[in-house]
C-alpha positions in Angstrom: -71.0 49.6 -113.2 -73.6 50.0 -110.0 -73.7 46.0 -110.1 -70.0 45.2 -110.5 -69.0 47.8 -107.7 -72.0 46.3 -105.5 -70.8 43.0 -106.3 -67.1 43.9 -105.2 -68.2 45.6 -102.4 -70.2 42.4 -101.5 -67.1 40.6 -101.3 -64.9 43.1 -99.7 -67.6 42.8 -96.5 -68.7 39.7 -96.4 -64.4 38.2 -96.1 -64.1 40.0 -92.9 -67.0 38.8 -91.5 -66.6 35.1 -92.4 -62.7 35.7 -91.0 -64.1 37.5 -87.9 -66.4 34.5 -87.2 -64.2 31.8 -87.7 -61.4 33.6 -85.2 -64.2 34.1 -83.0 -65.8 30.1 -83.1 -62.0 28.9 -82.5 -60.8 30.9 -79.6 -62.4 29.9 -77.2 -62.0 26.1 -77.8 -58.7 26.9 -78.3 -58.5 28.3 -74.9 -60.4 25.8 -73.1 -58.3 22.8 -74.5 -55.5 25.0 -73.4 -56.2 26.6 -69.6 -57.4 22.5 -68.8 -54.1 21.2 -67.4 -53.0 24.4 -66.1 -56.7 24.7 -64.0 -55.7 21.5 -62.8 -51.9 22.6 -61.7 -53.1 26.0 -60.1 -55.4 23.8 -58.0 -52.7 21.3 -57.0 -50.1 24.2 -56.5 -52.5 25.9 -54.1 -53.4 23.0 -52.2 -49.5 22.7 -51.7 -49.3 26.1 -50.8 -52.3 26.1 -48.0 -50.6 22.7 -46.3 -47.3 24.7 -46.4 -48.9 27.9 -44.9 -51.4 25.7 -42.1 -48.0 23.6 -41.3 -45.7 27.0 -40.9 -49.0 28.1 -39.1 -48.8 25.7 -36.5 -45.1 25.4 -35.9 -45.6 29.0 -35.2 -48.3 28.6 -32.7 -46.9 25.9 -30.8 -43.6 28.1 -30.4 -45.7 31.0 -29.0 -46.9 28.7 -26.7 -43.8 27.3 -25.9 -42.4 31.3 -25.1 -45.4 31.8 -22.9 -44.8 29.1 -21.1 -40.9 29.7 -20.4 -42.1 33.5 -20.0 -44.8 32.2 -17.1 -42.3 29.6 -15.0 -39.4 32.2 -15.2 -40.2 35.6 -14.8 -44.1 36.1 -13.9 -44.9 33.8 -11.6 -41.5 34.0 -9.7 -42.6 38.1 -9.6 -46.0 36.9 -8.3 -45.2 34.7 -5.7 -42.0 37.6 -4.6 -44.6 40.3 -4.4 -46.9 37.7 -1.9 -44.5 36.8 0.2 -42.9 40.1 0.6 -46.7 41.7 1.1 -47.6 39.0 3.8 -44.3 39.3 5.6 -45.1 43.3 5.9 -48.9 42.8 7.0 -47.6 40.1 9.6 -45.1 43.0 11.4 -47.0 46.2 11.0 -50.9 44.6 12.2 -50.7 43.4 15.4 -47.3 41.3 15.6 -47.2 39.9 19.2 -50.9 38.9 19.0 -51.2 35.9 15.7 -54.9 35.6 16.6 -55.8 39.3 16.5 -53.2 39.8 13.8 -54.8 37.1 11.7 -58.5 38.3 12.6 -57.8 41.9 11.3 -56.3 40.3 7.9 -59.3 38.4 7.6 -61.5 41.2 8.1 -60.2 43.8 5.8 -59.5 41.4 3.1 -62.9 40.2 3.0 -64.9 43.8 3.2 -61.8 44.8 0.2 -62.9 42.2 -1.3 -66.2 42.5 -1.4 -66.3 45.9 -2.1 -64.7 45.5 -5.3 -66.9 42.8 -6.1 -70.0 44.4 -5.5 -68.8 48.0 -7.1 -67.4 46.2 -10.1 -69.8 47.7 -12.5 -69.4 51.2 -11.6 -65.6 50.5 -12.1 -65.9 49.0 -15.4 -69.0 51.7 -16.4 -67.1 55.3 -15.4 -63.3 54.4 -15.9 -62.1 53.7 -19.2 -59.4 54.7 -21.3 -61.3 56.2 -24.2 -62.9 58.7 -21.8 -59.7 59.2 -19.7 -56.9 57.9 -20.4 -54.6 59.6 -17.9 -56.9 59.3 -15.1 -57.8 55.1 -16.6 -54.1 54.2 -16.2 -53.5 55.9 -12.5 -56.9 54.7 -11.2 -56.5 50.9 -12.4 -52.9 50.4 -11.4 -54.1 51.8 -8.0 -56.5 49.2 -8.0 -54.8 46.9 -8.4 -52.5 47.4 -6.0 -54.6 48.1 -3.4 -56.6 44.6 -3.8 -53.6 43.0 -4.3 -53.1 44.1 -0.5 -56.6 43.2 0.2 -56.6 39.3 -1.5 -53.1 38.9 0.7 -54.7 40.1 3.8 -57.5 38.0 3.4 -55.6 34.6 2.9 -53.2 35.5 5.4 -55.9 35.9 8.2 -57.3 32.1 6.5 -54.4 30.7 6.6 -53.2 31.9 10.6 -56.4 31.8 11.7 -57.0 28.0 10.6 -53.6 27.1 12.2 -54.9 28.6 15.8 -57.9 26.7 15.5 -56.2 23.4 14.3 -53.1 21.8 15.3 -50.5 23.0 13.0 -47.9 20.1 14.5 -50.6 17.4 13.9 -50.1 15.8 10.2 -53.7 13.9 11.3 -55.8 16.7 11.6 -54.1 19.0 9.1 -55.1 15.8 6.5 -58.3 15.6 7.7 -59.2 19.5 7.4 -57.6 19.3 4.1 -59.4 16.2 2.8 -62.7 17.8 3.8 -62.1 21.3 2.2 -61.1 19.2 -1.2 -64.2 17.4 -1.1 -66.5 19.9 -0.4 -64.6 21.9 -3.3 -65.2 18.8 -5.3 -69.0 18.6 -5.1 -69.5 22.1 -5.5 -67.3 22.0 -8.7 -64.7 24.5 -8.2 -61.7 22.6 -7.8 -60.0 24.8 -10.8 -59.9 28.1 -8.1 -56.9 25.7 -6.7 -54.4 26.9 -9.6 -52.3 30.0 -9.5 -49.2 30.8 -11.2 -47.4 29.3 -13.4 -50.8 28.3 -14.3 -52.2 31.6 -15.1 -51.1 35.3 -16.4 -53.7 37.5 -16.5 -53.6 40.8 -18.3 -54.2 44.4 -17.5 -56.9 44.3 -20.3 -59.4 47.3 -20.5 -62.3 45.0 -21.5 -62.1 43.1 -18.3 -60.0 45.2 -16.1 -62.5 45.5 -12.9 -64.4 42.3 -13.6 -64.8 39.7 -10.6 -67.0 36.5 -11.6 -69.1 35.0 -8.7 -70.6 31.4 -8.4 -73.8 31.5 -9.8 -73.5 34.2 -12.4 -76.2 36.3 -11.0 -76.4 39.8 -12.7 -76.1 42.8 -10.1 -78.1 45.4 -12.1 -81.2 42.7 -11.9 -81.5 40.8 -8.5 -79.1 43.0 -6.1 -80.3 40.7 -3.1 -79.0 37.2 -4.9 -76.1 39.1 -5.9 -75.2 40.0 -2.7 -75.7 36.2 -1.4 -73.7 35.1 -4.6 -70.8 37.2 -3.4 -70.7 36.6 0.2 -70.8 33.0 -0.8 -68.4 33.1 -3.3 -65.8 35.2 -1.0 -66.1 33.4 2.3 -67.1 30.0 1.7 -65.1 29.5 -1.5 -62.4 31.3 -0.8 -61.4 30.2 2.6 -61.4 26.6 1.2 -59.5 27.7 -1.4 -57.4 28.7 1.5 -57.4 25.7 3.6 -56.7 23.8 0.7 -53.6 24.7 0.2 -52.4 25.4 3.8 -53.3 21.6 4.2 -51.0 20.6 1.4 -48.0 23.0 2.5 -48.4 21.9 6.1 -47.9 18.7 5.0 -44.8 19.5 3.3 -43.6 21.1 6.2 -44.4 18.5 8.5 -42.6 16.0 6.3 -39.6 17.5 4.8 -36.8 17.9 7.8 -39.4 18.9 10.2 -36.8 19.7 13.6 -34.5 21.4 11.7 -36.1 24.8 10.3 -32.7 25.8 8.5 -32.4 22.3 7.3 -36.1 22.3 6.2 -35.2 25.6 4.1 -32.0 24.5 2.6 -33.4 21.3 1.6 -36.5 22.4 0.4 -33.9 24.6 -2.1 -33.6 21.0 -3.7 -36.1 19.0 -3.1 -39.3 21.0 -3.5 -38.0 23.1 -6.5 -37.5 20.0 -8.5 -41.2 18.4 -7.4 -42.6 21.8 -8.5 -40.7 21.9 -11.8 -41.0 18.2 -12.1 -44.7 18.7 -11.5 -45.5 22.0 -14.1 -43.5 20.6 -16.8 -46.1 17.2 -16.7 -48.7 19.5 -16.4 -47.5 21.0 -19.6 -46.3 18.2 -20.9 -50.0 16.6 -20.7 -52.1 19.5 -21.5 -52.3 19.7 -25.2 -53.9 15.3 -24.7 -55.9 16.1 -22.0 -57.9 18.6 -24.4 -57.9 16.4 -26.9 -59.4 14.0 -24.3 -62.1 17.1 -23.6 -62.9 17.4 -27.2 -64.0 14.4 -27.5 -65.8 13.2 -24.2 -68.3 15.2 -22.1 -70.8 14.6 -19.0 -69.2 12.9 -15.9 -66.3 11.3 -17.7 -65.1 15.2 -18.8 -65.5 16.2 -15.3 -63.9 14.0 -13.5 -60.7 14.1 -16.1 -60.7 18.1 -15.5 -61.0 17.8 -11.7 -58.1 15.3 -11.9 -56.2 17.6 -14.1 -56.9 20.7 -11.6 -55.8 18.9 -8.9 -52.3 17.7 -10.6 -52.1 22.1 -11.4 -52.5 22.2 -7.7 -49.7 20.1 -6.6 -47.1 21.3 -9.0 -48.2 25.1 -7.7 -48.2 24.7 -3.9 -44.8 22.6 -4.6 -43.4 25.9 -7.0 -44.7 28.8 -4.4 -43.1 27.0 -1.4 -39.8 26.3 -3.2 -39.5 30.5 -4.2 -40.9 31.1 -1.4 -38.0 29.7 0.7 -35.3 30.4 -1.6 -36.6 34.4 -0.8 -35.9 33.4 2.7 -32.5 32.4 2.7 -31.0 34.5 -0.2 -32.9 37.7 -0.5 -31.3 40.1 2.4 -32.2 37.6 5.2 -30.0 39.7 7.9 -32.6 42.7 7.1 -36.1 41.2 7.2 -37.8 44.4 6.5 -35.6 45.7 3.5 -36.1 42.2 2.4 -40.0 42.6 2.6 -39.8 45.5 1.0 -37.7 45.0 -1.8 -40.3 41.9 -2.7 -43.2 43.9 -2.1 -42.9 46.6 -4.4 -39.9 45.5 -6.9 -42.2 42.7 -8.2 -45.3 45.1 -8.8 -43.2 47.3 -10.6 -42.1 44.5 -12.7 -45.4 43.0 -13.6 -47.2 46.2 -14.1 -44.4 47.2 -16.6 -45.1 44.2 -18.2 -48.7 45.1 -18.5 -49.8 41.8 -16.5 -49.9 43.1 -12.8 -53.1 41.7 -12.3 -51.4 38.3 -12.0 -51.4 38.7 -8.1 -55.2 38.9 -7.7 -57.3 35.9 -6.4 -60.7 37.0 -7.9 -63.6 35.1 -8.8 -65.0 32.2 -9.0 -64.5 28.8 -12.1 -66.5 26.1 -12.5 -65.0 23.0 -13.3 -65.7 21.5 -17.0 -67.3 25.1 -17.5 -66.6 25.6 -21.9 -67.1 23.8 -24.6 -64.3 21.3 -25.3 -60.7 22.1 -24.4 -61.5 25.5 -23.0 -62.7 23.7 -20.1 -59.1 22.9 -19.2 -57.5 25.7 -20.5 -54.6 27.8 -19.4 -54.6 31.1 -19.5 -50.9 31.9 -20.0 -51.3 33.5 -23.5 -48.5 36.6 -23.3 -46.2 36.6 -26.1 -49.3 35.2 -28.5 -51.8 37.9 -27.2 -49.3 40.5 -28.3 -48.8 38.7 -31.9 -52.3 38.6 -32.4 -53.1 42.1 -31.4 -50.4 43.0 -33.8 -51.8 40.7 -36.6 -55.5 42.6 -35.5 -53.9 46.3 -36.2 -52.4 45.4 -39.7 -55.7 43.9 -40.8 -57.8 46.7 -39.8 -55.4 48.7 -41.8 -56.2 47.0 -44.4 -59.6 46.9 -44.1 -59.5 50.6 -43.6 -57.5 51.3 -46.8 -59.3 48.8 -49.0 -62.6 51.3 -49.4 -60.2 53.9 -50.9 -58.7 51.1 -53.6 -61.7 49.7 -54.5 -63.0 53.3 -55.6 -59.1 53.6 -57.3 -60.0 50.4 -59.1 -63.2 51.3 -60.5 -62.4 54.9 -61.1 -59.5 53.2 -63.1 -62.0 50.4 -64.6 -64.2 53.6 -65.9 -61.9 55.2 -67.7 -60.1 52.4 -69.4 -64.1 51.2 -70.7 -64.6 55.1 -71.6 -61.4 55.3 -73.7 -62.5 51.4 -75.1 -65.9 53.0 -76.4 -64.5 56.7 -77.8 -63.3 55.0 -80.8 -66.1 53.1 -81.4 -67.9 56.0 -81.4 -65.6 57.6 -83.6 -65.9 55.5 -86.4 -69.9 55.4 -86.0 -69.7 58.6 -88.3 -66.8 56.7 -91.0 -69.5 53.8 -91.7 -72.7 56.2 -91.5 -71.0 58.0 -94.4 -69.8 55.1 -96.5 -73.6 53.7 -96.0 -74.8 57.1 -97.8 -72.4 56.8 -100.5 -73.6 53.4 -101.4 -77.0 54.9 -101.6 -76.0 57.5 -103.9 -74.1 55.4 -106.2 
């Protein structure tokens, strides 16, 4: 009896076993041979899925770029160049209007101690007014900064600009040619050709990492060498600013001289046709050529890269001077032009409003100083007009660090989860522990 029911239950064990270990031998072969092809067809059909996503990724770029760019030609930079004119108009009839030379002297004056002011208390700005401390007193503070050195860079290329034609013949196309040659070369050789652009070319925003930051030539830290800096900023004000100035005087005196120059109402009215088209001619080349000519960056460097970029600059400069003097005279003639200070006015603060709504009122400053070729690859030629794609990416920035807020709180979900399911997977186990400890002690006692 003990060794026919030992026998039996011999059998009655070892079955399972052998039928447990043959399911378990087989399964994963089984699987293997199976998952094969459809490893290989995930792989494909994500492959297909990444092209998709990097192809829809760039079509949606290169329409964000396309918005900023209608956004810049349309609205900002016809703001920008509204709010200049109507601010140097205003300066030129309350300071000093029957005397150009004193007129132009005081400009000059109070926009280079404005500017240097903000350039040498830029730090204290940046250090003591900030949004996280203040936010009320950050907003009112900043926009009134900016307005006030919007004032101050207007003042200080109107008493440039007047003060250069006292000195030189404004009738002459000679010398105006020659004075503008020379200030484009010496800009040349000192590598700042790229201070030439303005808008369309450029939309900067009222950021609060950067709000009160003016870059000088030579990059020489304030808080370190206070005498340099000081020499740095004087340079990079008077020197590089006034041939900034002179610059473009030259090439809208020229334009002046050359398009209907006895007729002043002719030159106006024709310059409604003929310089508007050169300027939108001219920007949409720009445009056009921008995305080879950082291409051509990528790939090149040392003199050929900077003499590409400087070529580049100077094609920015054309189609600007050309865009600024078209507005500028189509202000004239259609913009209350029997009421010359309501028509100041209106362009003088309806602009500002505008752009600082907008959030990009610091498009009117002319601060700092570029180097030309400065960045690795395209960035040296690179336009900073992102307005519509700053806002998608700041959006895209939020959601993620939503995410990456919320994920802590999943992952401890998912293991909390993870725990209980392996807690109910051992209870039985457990449970049976007792079943086979007492069928073991039977066995003994038969």
């Amino acid at each position: 009896m003990v060794l026919t029911s030992d026998a039996s239950q011999d059998n009655s064990v070892t079955t399972p076993c052998l039928v447990g270990c043959q399911t378990i031998s087989i399964y994963p072969a089984a699987a293997a041979a199976a998952t094969t092809p459809k490893s290989t067809t995930t792989a494909a059909t994500i492959t297909a899925k990444e092209t998709i996503k990097k192809s829809q990724r760039n079509l949606h770029d290169l329409l964000l770029e396309i918005s900023d760019v209608l956004l810049s030609c349309i609205l900002i930079a016809p703001c920008v160049i509204a709010y200049w004119r109507g601010t140097w108009e205003l300066v030129g009839v309350i300071l000093f209007p029957k005397n150009a030379p004193l007129s132009a002297l005081c400009s000059f004056l109070i926009g280079g101690i404005g500017h240097l002011s903000f350039t040498l208390f830029q730090r204290l700005l940046t250090d003591n007014i900030h949004p996280d401390k203040h936010r009320l007193t950050y907003y009112v503070i900043s926009r009134c900064y900016t307005y006030v050195f919007g004032v101050v860079c207007v003042n200080m290329w109107r008493g440039a600009w007047v003060l250069c034609d006292w000195l030189t013949s404004a009738d002459s196309l000679i010398i105006i040619c020659v004075v503008t040659l020379v200030a484009l070369l010496f800009l040349i050789a000192t590598r700042t050709v790229r201070n030439l652009g303005a808008a369309p070319y450029s939309v900067i925003m009222d950021h609060k990492s950067d709000y009160f930051q003016v870059e000088t030539m030579f990059r020489i830290p304030s808080f370190r060498q206070p005498g340099l800096y000081l020499m740095d900023a004087l340079f990079s004000i008077f020197v590089i600013g006034t041939l900034v100035v002179i610059a473009w005087r030259g090439l809208w005196g020229v334009m002046d001289l050359t398009l209907y120059p006895h007729d002043k109402v002719k030159s106006a009215r024709g310059s409604l046709v003929k310089v508007p088209m050169m300027g939108c001619i001219t920007v949409t080349l720009t445009y056009i050529l921008h995305p080879i000519i950082r291409w051509m960056c990528d790939h090149i460097d040392g003199i050929c890269k900077l003499i590409i970029c400087d070529i580049y600059y100077l094609a920015e400069f054309y189609g600007a001077v050309n865009t600024w003097r078209g507005i500028w005279n189509l202000l004239d003639v259609y913009v209350y032009p029997d009421n010359l200070i309501l028509s100041y006015c209106v362009t003088h603060i309806v602009p500002f409003l505008l752009l600082a709504a907008l959030k990009c009122s610091n498009s009117i400053l002319v601060r700092g100083v570029y180097i030309d070729a400065e960045g690795e690859g395209s960035d040296s030629v690179n336009i900073p007009i992102n307005y519509i794609k700053l806002h998608f990416q700041r959006e895209r920035d939020k959601r993620l660090k939503v995410m990456f807020l919320h994920k802590p709180n999943l992952l401890i979900h998912n293991n909390e989860k993870e725990a209980h399911c392996t807690l109910n997977e051992k209870k039985p186990k457990n449970e049976n522990k007792p079943q086979s400890d007492a069928m073991d002690a039977n066995r003994q006692i038969v």
